[in-house]
C-alpha positions, -999 to +999 in steps of 0.1 A: +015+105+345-011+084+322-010+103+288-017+093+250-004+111+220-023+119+188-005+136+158-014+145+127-008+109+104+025+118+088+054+102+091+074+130+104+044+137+127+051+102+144+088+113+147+079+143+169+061+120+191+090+104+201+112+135+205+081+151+229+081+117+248+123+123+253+115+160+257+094+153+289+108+121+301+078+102+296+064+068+281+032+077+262+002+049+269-001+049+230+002+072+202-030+074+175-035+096+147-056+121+150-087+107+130-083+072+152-085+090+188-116+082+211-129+093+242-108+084+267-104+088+309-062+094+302-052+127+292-044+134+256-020+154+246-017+166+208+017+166+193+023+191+165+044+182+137+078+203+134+099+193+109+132+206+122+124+179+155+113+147+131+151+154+114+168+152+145+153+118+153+157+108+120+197+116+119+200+098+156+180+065+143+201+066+109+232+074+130+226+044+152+216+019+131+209+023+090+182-010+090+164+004+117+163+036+100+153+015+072+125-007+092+111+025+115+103+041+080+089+011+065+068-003+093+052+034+092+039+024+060+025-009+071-011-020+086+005-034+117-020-034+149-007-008+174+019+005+145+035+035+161+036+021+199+052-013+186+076+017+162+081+038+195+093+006+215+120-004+185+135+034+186+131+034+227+152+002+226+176+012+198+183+047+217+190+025+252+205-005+240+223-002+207+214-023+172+231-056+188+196-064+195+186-059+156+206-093+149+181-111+168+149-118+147+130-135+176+136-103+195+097-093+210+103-059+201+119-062+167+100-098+161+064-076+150+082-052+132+095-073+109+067-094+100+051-065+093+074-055+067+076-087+051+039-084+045+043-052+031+070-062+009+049-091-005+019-068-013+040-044-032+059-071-050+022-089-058+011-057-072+039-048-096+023-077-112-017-073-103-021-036-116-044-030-143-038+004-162-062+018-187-059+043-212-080+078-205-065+103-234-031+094-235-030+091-199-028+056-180-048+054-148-052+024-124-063+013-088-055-005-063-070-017-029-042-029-005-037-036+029-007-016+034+004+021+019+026+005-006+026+034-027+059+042-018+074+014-028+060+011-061+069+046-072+102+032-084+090+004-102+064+020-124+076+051-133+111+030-141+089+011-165+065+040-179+091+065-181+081+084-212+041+080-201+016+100-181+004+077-156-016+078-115-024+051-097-053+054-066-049+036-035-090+032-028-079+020+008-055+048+023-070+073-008-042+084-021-026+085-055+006+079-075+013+112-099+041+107-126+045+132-158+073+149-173+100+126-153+084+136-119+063+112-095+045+127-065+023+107-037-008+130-029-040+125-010-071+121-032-103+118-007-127+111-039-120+092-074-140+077-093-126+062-128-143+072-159-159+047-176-141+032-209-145+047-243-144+024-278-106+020-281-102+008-243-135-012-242-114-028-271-081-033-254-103-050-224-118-077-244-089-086-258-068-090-226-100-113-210-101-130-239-061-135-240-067-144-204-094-166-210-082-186-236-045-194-224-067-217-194-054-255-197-086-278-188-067-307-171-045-277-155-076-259-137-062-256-100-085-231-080-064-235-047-033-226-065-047-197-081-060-184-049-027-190-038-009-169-066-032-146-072-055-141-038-085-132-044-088-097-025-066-085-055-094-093-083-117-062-077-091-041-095-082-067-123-096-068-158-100-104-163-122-109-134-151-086-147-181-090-165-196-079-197-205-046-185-174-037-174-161-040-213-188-015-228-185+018-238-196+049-218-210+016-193-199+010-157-173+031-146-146+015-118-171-019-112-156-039-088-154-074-096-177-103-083-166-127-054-161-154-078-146-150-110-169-154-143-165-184-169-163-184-203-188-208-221-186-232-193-146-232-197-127-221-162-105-190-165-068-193-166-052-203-131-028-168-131-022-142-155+008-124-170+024-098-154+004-068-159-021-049-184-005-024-210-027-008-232 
């Protein structure tokens, strides 16, 4: 029998999916989040998320193989295209077969999987260094706009290097946020942000990082391709040296995303990368 899943998003949501496709003895056509299902002439069946049934196919995958328990939750977190069926066909195969097959990386089945880790690996190790915190009462706040949820991987990193601080980041893509005070760091959806706008002390600390940025540019150095290459471009919206006068005002724009090209600085190019990241 033809049938699609659709669960509710979450990780141990997907999980259930493939216990109810074991449960049944059946190969779902494809398995979509709830939000992402359309009309279709297959029959849809909706999988509820039971915790107790994502921890038994949690322990089996673990059991079999830690790296596949390893890339199953990671892939989850990336942008793939057809994420969970290409995540159901790695556990299908790792429950038939074994992990032998996890040694090979041209494998078709392990092949996307991989790839797509690897890119989400190189977003979240890009932004440990393309994050922009300001300072909102004591409290540092930042945003992001990523392809993959890489929240989850930067938890670590941040609150190992803002331990004593009160800090969120916002993922505008997947609209969520990074919460850390008092030694504890939660991941929580946040449907609507919108950051406040600067007041005189951070207006301050803004000008002075462009202008750091700014004026560390080499002339005979400028290298546009290399900076694009470094520091790609879709990363710049979020970034404080790529925005303009307004943006360093205060009570002016509030979260301005930056242009499409970056601004210059009396007819001198801006720097071709920038250090690691902003600390007010």
């Amino acid at each position: 029998m033809d049938v699609l899943y659709t669960y509710d998003g979450s990780f141990d949501g997907f999980l259930c999916c493939i216990f109810e496709s074991y449960l049944h003895r059946e190969t779902p056509l494809d398995i979509l989040p709830e939000e992402d299902a359309g009309p279709t002439l297959f029959e849809v069946r909706a999988i509820p998320t039971d915790p107790a049934r994502a921890q038994r196919v949690a322990r089996k995958v673990a059991a079999l193989s830690g790296e596949a328990a390893s890339l199953l939750r990671r892939g989850f977190l990336t942008c793939m295209d057809q994420r969970e069926l290409r995540l159901y066909r790695l556990t299908v195969k790792l429950l038939r077969d074994g992990p032998r097959f996890l040694r090979d990386h041209a494998d078709e089945t392990l092949l996307p999987v991989l790839k797509a880790v690897r890119n989400l690996e190189g977003e979240a190790h890009l932004l440990r260094g393309f994050v922009r915190f300001s300072e909102y009462s004591g409290v540092l706040a930042g945003e992001i706009e990523p392809k993959n949820h890489v929240l989850p991987l930067l938890r670590a990193h941040f609150c190992a290097r803002f331990p004593n601080e009160q800090f969120f980041l916002y993922d505008r893509t997947h609209r969520e946020a990074l919460l850390y005070a008092n030694g504890r760091a939660v991941i929580a959806p946040l449907e609507h942000f919108q950051m406040a706008a600067p007041d005189n002390a951070e207006a301050a600390y803004r000008r002075l990082w462009k202008r750091f940025y700014d004026t560390i540019a080499i002339r005979e150095r400028y290298n546009p391709r290399c900076r694009r290459t470094q520091m790609p471009m879709r990363y710049w919206n979020t970034m404080t040296e790529f925005q303009d006068e307004q943006y360093f005002i205060p009570g002016g724009e509030a979260g301005k995303p930056a242009p499409l090209s970056p601004p210059e600085r009396d007819g001198e190019p801006s720097a071709v990368s920038a250090p690691a990241a902003q600390v007010p």
